[in-house]
Structure formats: C-alpha cells, structure tokens
C-alpha positions as CSV (number, residue, x, y, z in Angstrom):
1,X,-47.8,-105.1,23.2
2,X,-49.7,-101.6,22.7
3,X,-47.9,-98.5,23.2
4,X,-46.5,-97.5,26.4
5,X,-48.9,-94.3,28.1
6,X,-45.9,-91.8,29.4
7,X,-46.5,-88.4,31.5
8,X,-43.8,-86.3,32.3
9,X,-43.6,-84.1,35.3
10,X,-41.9,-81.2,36.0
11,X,-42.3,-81.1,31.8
12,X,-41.7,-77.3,31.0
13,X,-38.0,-77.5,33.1
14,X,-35.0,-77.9,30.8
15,X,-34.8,-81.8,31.1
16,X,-38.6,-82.1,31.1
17,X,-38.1,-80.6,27.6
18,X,-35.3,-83.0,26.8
19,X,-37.5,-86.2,27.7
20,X,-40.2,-84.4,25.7
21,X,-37.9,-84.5,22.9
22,X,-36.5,-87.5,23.0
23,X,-39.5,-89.7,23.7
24,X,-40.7,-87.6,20.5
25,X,-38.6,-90.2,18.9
26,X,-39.7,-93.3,20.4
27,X,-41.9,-95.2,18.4
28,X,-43.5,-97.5,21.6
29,X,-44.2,-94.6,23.5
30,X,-47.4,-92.3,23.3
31,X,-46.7,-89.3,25.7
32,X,-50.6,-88.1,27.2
33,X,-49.4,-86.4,30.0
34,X,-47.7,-83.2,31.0
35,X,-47.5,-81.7,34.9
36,X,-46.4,-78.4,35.5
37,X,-46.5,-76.3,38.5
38,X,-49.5,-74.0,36.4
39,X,-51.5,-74.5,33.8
40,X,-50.3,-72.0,31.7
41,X,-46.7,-73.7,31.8
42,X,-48.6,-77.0,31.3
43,X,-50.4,-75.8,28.4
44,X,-47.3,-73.9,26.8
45,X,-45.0,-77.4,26.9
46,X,-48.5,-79.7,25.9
47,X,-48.8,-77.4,23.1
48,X,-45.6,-77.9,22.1
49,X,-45.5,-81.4,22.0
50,X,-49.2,-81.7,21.0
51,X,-50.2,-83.7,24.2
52,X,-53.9,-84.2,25.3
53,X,-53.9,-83.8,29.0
54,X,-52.0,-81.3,31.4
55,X,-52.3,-81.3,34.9
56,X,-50.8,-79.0,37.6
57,X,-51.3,-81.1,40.2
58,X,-49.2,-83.6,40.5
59,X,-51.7,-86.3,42.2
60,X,-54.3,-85.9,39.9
61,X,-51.8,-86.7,37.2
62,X,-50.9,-90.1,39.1
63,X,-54.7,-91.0,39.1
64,X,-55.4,-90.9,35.8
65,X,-56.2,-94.4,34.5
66,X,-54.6,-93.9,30.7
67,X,-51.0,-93.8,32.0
68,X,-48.9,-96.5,32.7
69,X,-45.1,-94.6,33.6
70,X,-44.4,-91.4,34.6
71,X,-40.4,-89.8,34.0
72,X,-39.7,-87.1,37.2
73,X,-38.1,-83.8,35.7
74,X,-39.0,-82.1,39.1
75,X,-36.9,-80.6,41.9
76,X,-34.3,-83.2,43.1
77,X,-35.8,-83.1,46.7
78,X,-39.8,-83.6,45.5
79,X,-38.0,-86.9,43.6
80,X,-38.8,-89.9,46.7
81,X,-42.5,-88.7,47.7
82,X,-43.0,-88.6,44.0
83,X,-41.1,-91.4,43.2
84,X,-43.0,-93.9,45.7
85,X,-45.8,-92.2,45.2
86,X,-46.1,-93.0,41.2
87,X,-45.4,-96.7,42.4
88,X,-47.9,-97.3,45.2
89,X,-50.0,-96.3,42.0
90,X,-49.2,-98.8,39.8
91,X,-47.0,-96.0,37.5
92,X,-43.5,-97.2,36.3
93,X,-41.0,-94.4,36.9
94,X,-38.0,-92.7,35.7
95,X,-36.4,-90.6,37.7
96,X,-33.9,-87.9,37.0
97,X,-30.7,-87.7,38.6
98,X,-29.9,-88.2,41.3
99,X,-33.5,-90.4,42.4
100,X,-32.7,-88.5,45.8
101,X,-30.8,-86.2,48.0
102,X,-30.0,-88.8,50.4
103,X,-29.3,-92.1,51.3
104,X,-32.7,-92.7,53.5
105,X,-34.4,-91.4,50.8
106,X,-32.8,-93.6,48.0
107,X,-33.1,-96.6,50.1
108,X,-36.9,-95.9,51.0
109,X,-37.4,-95.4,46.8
110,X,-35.7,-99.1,46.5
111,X,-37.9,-100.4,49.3
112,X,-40.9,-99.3,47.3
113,X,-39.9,-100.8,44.1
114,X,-39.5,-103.9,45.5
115,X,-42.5,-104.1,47.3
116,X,-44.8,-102.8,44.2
117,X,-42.5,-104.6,41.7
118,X,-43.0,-101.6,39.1
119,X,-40.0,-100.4,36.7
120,X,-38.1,-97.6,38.7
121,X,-34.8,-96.2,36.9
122,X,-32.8,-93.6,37.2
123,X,-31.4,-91.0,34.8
124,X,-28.2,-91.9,34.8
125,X,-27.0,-90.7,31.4
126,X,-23.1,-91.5,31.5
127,X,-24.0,-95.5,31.3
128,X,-26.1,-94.6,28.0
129,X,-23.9,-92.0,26.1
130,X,-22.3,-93.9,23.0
131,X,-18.7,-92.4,24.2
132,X,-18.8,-94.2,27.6
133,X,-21.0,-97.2,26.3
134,X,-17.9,-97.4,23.6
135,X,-15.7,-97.9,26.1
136,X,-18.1,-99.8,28.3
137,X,-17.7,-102.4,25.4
138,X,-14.0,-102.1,25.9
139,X,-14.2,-103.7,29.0
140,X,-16.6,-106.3,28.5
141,X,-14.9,-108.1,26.0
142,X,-11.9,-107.6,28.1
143,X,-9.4,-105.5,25.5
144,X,-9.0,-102.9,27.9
145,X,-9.2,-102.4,31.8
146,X,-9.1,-99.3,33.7
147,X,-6.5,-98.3,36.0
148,X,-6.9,-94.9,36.4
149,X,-10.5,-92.3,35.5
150,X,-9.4,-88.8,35.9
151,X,-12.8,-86.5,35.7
152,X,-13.0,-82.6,35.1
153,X,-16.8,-81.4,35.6
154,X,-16.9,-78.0,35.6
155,X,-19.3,-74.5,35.5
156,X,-19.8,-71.3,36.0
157,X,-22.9,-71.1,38.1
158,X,-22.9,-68.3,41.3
159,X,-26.2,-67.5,40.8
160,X,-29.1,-70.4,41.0
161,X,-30.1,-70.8,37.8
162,X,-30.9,-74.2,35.9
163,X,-29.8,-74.7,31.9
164,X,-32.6,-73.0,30.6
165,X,-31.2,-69.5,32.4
166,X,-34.4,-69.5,34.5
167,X,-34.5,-69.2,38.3
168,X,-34.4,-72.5,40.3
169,X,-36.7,-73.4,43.0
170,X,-34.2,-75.7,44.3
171,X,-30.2,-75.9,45.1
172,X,-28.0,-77.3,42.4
173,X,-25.0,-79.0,44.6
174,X,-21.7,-80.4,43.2
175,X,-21.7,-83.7,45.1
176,X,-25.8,-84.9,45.1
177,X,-26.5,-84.0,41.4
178,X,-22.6,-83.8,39.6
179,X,-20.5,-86.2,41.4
180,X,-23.7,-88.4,40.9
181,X,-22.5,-88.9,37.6
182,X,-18.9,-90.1,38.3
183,X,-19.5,-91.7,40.8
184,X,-21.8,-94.2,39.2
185,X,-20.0,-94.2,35.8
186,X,-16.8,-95.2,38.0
187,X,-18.4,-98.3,39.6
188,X,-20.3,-99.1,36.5
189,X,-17.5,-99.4,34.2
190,X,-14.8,-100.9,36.7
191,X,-17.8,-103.6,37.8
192,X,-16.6,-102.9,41.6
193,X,-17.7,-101.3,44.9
194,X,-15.4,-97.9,46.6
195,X,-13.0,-99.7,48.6
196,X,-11.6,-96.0,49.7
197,X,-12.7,-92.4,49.1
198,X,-11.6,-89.5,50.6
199,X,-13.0,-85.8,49.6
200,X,-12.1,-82.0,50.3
201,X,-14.9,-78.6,49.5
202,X,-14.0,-75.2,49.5
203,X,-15.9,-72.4,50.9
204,X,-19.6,-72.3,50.8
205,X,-21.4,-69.7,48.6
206,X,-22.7,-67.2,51.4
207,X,-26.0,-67.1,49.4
208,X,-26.6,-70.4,48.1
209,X,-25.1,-72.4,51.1
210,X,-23.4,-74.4,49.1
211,X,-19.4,-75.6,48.6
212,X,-18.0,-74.2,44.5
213,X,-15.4,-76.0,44.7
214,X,-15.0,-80.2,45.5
215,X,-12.2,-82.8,44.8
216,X,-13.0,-86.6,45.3
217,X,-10.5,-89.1,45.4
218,X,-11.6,-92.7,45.1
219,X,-10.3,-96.7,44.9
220,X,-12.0,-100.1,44.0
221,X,-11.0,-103.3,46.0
222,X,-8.2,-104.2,43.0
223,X,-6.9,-100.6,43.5
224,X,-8.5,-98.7,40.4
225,X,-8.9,-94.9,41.0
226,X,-10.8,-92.1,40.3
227,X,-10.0,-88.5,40.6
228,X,-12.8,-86.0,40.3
229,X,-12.4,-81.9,40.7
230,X,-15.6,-79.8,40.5
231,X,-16.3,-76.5,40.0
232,X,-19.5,-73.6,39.9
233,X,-16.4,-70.6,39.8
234,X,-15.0,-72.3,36.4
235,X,-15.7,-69.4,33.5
236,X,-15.1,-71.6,30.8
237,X,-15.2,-74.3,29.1
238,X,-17.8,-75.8,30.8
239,X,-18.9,-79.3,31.5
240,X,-17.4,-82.8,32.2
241,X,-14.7,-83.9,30.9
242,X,-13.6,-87.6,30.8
243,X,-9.8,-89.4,30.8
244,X,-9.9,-93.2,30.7
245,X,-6.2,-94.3,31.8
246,X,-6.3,-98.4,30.9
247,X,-3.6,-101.0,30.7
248,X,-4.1,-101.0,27.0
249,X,-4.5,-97.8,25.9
250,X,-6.1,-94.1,27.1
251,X,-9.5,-92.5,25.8
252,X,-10.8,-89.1,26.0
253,X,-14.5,-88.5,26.6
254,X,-16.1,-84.9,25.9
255,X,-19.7,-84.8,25.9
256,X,-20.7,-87.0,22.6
257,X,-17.3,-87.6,21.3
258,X,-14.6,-89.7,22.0
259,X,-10.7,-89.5,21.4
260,X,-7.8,-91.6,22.0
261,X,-4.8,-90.8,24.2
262,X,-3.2,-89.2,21.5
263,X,-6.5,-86.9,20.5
264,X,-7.7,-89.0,17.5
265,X,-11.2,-89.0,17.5
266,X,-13.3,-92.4,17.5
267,X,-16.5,-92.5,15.5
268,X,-19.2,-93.5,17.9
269,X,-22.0,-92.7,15.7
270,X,-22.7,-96.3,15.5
271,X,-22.5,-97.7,19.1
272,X,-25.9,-97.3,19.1
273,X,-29.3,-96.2,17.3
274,X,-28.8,-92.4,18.7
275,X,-26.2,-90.0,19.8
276,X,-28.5,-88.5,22.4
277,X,-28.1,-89.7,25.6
278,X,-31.4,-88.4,26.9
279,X,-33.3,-90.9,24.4
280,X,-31.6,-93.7,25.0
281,X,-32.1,-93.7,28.6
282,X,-35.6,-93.1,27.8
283,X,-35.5,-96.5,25.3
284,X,-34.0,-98.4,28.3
285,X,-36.6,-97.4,30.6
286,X,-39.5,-98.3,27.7
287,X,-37.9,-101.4,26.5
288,X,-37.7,-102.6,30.4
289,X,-41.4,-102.0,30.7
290,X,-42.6,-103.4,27.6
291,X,-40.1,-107.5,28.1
292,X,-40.7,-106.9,32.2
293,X,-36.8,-107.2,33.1
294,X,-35.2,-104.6,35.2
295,X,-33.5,-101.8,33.4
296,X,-29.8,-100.7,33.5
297,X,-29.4,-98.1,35.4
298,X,-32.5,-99.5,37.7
299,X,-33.2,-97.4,41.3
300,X,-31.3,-101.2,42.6
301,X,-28.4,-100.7,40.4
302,X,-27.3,-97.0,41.3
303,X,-27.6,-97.2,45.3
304,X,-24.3,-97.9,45.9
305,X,-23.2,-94.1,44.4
306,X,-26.0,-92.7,46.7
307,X,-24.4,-94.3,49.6
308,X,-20.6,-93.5,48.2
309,X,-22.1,-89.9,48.4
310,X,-23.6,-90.3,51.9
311,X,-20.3,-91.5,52.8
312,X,-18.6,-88.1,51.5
313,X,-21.0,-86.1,52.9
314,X,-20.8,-87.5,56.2
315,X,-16.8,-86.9,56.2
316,X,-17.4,-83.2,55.1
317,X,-19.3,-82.6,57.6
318,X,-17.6,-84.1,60.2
C-alpha cells in the first residue's frame, strides 16, 4: 500500500507541532497538509516541516483530493463539526483529546464513524506511553491486577495559556481535557465500566469560569478504585503522576518512566519502537488505516470516559 496522505489542522499549536514531529518519523506517512488559522502561521509550521500545501481554511483543506486523514490539533470545542466533517469527506481522522466537550457531541462523532465507516481515533496518549503500556502487559498476561490507581495531575495555570506560553482561544478545563486522561486509562487497564463515581470542585476562577481544583473518586463492578486530585493552583512539580496499587506488587508512573513500589526504576525503553507517546499514537492511527481494522483507542473505544465525564458534570452541577 502507497503512503498514507496526512494534513494536520490546527498545525502551528503546541500539539499540532508534536504530530508534526512525530509523523516526521513515520515512514508510511507523507504529511502534504497544514491548516492554520493564517497563512503566515501556515507557512511558518509548512516551512518548518517542508510541506507543499497550507491552507487557512479549514474546508478547503478537507476538499483537497491528495489527502486521505486528517489529525485535529484545533480548539477542543471546533473538534465534532470538524471531526464529522473530515468523515462525510471520506478523511480518516485523529482527533486530539478529548474528541469533544460533551457527551452529545462524542456520541454524534461515533454516529458518523459508523455511518461513513472511516478510521476515527482519539488522542488518547496514556494507552500508548511505554510506562502504562508496560503495565498494560502486566495485566494481560495476568501477573498483576489492580486494586487500587491513585492519580496526581497537577499545574500551575491561572492565566489561559496553552504549552507553548501563547494565549488560548479556548478554555483549558480540569475534567473535559485532564480527567480525560484518567478516566480512560482507568477503564482501559482494569477492562471494566464505572460502577460508582462521585466528584467534588473548588471555586471557579472569576476570570476563566472555571473550577482549579477537582477530586474524583471512582469504582469498577469488582470494586477497583481510582482516586484522582487536580490542580491549575499547583506551583510545582507539574504534571500527572501515576500509582498502580496491584495484588502483586505497586508501580509508579511519571511521564516516560516507570518505578516500582519501592522507587526502582523499570527500563521501558523497549516496550515498544519509541518512547514518545505522541508517535506512537500517530502509528496506531496509520497502521489502522493502512490493514482496515479499528484502532485502539478508536472514537467507539473511548465513549464510555466521555459519558463517565458527563456523568460528573451533571452531579457538579446539580
């Protein structure tokens, strides 16, 4: 099979860069397109990557004929429209998380991909990132089994600004675009549903609207939990941090590297053929196209966190 034709939208944001880089590395993949919201921003990333065609519009992208996916680095809530729109035209898409900002939304994106039968994925890294997929493995061949995920994601972010420390047009939010992660990563490695989950927010930011603080509580049918605090007011250190409590032994996840219980570390370097997360979601998404089989970590596959999340919404704002 030729090469797969990729366009990235939203290119010149901080994970538009990311996919930029990592489909660099992909040998199946020819990258053609690039969508910014102006040409200059479209020809500044294009010229970076050397790729032949920028476009600031985002429906003259989807009509070009020489491109066969399209990966979504744009604002969270542009994600459906552009989502079904790259499938009513024959596109294959990846879509960063979260593929929406709500449940209508996510399930109309699911409708679509079963009517059009294209390749729709979403970005969820945590399945791919060699530390998780390590103990992923774990599971499967049934040496360990979780009782207990304890889950730290924290930041410092009062002001809205994305990763890049540019201005955002849109809202980051702890439960639609962070929890995301947990969420999914909690179901996908226990193989179960949320039997239970109860959640508390602080105050909202009287500028940005939204709650800094959030705690999540959660249980499976065979009585796993989860426990997940988040944070925008945490100065330091920053990001997610990961405890796997099992019935045969504990692991500690911190961005690419992995310790046990008692803060050994675990070479992961060769659960797979990269460390960056990023690429190999982008190799799933490729790979699913190219042998027509749905990818994991399909828009099918990751529902179930989008409604976990409606469900948490709808009890914080009760």
């Amino acid at each position: 099979m030729s090469k797969i034709r990729l366009a990235v939208a939203g290119a010149n944001g901080a994970f538009g860069v990311k996919h930029l880089e990592a489909l660099s590395q992909i040998e199946e993949v020819d990258i053609v397109a690039v969508m910014a919201t102006t040409m200059a921003k479209a020809d500044s990333v294009a010229d970076q990557f050397s790729v032949p065609k920028r476009f600031d519009d985002y429906d003259a992208m989807l009509a070009d004929s020489d491109i066969d996916a399209v990966i979504l680095a744009t604002p969270t809530q542009l994600h459906a429209e552009q989502g079904i729109k790259a499938m009513e035209a024959g596109k294959h898409v990846l879509i960063e998380i979260p593929m929406a900002d709500s449940l209508a939304d996510s399930q109309a994106l699911v409708a679509k991909q079963e009517e059009t039968g294209m390749t729709a994925m979403a970005g969820h890294v945590r399945r791919f990132n060699p530390s998780h997929q390590y103990v992923h493995n774990l599971i499967t061949s049934g040496d360990v089994s979780i009782q207990q995920m304890d889950v730290q994601t924290y930041f410092f972010r009062r002001t809205n600004m994305n990763a890049k420390g540019e201005p955002r047009s849109w809202t980051d939010h702890l439960l639609w675009h962070h929890a995301c992660h947990t969420i999914d990563l909690f179901m996908y490695q226990t193989g179960e549903d949320i039997a239970e989950v109860h959640a508390v927010q602080g105050p909202k930011h009287p500028e940005l609207g939204i709650a800094m603080d959030m705690s999540i509580i959660m249980k499976t049918p065979t009585g796993k939990i989860c426990t997940l605090s988040l944070s925008f007011n945490n100065d330091g250190p920053l990001g997610t941090f990961f405890r796997y409590i099992c019935d045969n032994g504990t692991y500690l996840a911190r961005y690419d590297d992995l310790f046990d219980g008692r803060d050994a570390q675990i070479d992961v370097s060769k659960v797979d053929v990269s460390m960056n997360g990023i690429e190999l979601i982008d190799r799933e998404f490729v790979a699913a196209i190219r042998e027509g089989r749905e990818p994991n970590g399909s828009l099918q596959q990751c529902l179930p966190a989008m409604r976990v999340m409606h469900e948490i919404e709808q009890k914080l704002t009760d």
